[in-house]
LODREN-145914 format. One record per residue (C-alpha): x, y, z. Coordinates in nm, 3 decimals. Each point is the difference from the previous one (the first is absolute). Layout:
// LODREN-145914
> X:Y:Z;
...
//
This chain:
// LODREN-145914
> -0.163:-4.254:-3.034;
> 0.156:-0.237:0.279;
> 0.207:0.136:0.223;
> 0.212:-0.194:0.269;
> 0.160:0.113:0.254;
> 0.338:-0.220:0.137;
> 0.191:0.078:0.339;
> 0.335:-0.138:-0.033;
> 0.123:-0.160:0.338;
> 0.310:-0.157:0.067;
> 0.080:-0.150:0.399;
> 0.459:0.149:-0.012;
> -0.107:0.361:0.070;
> 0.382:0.144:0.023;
> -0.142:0.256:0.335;
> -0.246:-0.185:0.109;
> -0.003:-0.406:-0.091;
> -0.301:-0.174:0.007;
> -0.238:0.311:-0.025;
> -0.322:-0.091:-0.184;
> -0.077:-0.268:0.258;
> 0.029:0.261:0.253;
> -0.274:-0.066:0.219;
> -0.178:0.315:0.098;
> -0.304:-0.015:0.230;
> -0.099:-0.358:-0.097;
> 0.088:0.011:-0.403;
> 0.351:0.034:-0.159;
> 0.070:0.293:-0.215;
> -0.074:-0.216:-0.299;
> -0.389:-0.051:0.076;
> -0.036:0.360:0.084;
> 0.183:0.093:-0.346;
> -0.231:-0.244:-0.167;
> -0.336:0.127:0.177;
> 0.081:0.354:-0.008;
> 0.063:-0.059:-0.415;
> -0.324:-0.204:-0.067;
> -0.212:0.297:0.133;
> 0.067:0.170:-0.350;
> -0.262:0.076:-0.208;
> 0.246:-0.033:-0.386;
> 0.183:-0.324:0.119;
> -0.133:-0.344:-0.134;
> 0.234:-0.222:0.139;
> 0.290:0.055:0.296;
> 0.257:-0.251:-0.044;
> 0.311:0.005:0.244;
> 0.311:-0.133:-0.166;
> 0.252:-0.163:0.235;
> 0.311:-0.220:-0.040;
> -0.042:-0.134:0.343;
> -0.190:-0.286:0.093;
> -0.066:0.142:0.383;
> -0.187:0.308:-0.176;
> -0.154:-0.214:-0.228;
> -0.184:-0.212:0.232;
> -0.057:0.271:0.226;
> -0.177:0.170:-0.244;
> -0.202:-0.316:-0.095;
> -0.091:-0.036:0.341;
> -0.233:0.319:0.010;
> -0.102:-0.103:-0.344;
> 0.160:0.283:-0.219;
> 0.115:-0.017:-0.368;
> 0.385:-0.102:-0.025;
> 0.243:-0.132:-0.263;
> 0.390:-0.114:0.080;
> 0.282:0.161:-0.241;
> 0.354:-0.037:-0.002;
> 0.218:0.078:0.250;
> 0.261:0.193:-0.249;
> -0.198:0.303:-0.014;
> 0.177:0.315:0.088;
> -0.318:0.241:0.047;
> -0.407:-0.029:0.068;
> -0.039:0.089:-0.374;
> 0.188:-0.258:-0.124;
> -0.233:-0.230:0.224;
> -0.268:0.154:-0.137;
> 0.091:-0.031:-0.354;
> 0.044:-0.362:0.046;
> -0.350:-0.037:0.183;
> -0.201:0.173:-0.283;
> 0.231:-0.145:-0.333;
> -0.312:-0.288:-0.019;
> -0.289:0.199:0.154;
> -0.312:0.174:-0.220;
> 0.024:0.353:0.063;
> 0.069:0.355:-0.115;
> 0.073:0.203:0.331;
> 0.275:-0.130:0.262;
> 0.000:0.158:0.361;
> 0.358:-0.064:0.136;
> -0.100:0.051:0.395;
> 0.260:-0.002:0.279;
> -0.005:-0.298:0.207;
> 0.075:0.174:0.350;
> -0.224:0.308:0.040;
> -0.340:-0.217:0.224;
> -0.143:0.388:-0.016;
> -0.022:0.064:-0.331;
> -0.311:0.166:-0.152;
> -0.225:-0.188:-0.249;
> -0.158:0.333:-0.154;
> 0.388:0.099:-0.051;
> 0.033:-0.306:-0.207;
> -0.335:0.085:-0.206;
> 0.165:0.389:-0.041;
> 0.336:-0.124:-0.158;
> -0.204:-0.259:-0.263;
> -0.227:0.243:-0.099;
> 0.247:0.214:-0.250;
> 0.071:-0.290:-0.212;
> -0.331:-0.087:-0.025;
> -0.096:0.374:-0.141;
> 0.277:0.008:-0.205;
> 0.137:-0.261:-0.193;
> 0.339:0.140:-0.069;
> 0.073:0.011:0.343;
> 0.252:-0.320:0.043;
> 0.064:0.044:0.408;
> -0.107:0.166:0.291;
> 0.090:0.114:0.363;
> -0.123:0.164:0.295;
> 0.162:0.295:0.228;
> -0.107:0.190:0.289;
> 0.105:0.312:0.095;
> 0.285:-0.018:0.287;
> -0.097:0.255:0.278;
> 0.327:0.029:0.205;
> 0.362:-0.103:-0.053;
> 0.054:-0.104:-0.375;
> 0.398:-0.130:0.103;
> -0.069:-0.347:0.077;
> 0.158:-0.216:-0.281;
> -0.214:-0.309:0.103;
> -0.293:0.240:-0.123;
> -0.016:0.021:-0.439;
> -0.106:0.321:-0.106;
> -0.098:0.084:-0.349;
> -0.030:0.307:-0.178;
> -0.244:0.021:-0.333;
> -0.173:0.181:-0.285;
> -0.313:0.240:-0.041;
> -0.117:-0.291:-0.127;
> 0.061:-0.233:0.303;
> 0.289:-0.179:-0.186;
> 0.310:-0.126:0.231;
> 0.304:0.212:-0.102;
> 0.219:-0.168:0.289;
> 0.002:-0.203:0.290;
> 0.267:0.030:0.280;
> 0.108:-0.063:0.360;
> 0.090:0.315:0.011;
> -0.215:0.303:0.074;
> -0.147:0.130:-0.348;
> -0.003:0.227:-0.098;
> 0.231:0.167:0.164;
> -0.082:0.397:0.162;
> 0.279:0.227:-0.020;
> -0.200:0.273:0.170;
> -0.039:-0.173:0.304;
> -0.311:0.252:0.147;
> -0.158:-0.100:-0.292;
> -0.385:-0.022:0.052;
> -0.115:-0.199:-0.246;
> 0.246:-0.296:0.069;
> -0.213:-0.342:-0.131;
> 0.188:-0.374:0.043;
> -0.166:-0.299:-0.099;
> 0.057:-0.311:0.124;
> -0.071:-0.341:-0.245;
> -0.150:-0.231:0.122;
> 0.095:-0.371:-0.155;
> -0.343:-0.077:-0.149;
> 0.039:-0.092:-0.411;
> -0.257:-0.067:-0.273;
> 0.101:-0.125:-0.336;
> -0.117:-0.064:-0.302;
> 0.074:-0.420:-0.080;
> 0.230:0.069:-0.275;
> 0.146:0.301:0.137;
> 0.143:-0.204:0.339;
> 0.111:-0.292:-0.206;
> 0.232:0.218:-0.212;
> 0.113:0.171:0.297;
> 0.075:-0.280:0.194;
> 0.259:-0.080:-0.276;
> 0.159:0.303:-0.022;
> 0.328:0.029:0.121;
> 0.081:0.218:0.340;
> 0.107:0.376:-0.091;
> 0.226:0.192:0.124;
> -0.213:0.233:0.199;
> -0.203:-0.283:0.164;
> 0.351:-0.161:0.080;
> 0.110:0.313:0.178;
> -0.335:0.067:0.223;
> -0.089:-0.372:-0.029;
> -0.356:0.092:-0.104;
> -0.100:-0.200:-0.285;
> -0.286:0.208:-0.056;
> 0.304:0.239:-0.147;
> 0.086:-0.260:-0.311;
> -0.348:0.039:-0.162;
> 0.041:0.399:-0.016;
> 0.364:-0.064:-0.139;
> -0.177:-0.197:-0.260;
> -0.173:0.323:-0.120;
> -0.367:-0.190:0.155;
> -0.255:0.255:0.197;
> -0.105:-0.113:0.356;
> -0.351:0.188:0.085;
> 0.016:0.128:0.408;
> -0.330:-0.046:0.181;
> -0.009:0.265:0.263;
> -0.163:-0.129:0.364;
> -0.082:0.109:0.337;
> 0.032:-0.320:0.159;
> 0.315:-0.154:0.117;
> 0.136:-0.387:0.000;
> 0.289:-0.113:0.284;
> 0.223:-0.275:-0.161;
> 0.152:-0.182:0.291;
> 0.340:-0.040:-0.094;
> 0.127:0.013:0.378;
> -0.104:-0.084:0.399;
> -0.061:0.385:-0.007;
> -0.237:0.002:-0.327;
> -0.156:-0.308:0.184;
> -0.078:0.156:0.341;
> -0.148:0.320:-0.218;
> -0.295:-0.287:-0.205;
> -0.022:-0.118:0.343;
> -0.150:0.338:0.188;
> -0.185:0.076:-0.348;
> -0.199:-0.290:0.002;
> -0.116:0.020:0.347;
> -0.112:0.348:-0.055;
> -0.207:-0.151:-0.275;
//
């Protein structure tokens, strides 16, 4: 069983242009993507996938794994499609390109499903949101007994009418996938839904299709830097560490 995992990175960020050569205490947010990723225990190969040629060589200058792909691609997983169509391997880790603090052993949760059940086809992670769940930049998902997505949505699910409830639980998704090979390549082909069109969460079009998405529930948090704000926020966190 090979499994690969591919962070998608492209340089014309709409918020925040130029973000995964970011440099942050010495390495841009690339490096500490790629090191962060290569701690996992599951992963045999980290490749990032880029269409730009300053990423590229940035990321063959501290020696990391990286391929070049086209520059029509709309979305990471259609990057990530392409980088795997000619690669040996069964399991596909689709890993944001922008969070420098995410957690290895978060990584090695989501993979783990698919690899105890082989009808599993894709998997996620979600932690539980402790706080305001009204933030639209913030997916939450609801899902089964059974840990199986129902929906994901900006908006806070699912929604209390009693508002003194005391057993009020939001979960927040974090943007962490693992597919099966076959299973991303036919969902890289399918055609956006209406539902993902509306909350422009592709994650949407392969429930639509009637597919299962398993939810990994975790305790520890990732920051994607998407703004100056999400920036200064790494920033303090890593000097902590």
């Amino acid at each position: 069983m090979k499994i690969i995992g591919i962070i998608p990175a492209r340089y014309r960020s709409t918020r925040l242009p130029g973000k995964p050569l970011i440099n942050i205490y010495g390495k841009p947010i690339i490096q500490r993507v790629y090191e962060n990723v290569s701690k996992s225990k599951l992963l045999n190969q980290v490749i990032v996938a880029t269409d730009d040629k300053r990423i590229f060589d940035c990321v063959k200058r501290f020696c990391g794994d990286v391929m070049r792909t086209s520059t029509k691609h709309k979305s990471g997983t259609d990057r990530t499609a392409e980088a795997i169509r000619n690669l040996n391997c069964d399991i596909v880790v689709n890993i944001q390109g922008d969070e420098p603090l995410i957690d290895a052993a978060n990584i090695d949760k989501a993979i783990r499903p698919l690899l105890k059940d082989k009808k599993i086809q894709v998997s996620t992670l979600a932690i539980k949101i402790h706080g305001d769940c009204n933030d639209s930049n913030t997916v939450k998902v609801v899902f089964d007994k059974h840990y199986n997505a129902l929906y994901f949505s900006r908006a806070p699910i699912p929604y209390y009418r009693d508002k003194d409830s005391k057993n009020k639980a939001c979960y927040k998704h974090l943007g962490l996938y693992v597919y099966r090979k076959k299973f991303l390549t036919e969902f890289a082909r399918m055609k956006p839904t209406a539902l993902e069109t509306a909350e422009k969460l592709e994650q949407l079009r392969i429930l639509e299709a009637g597919e299962k998405i398993r939810v990994v529930i975790t305790k520890t948090d990732s920051v994607s830097v998407d703004t100056i704000d999400d920036l200064k926020k790494v920033e303090k966190r890593i000097i902590k560490c």
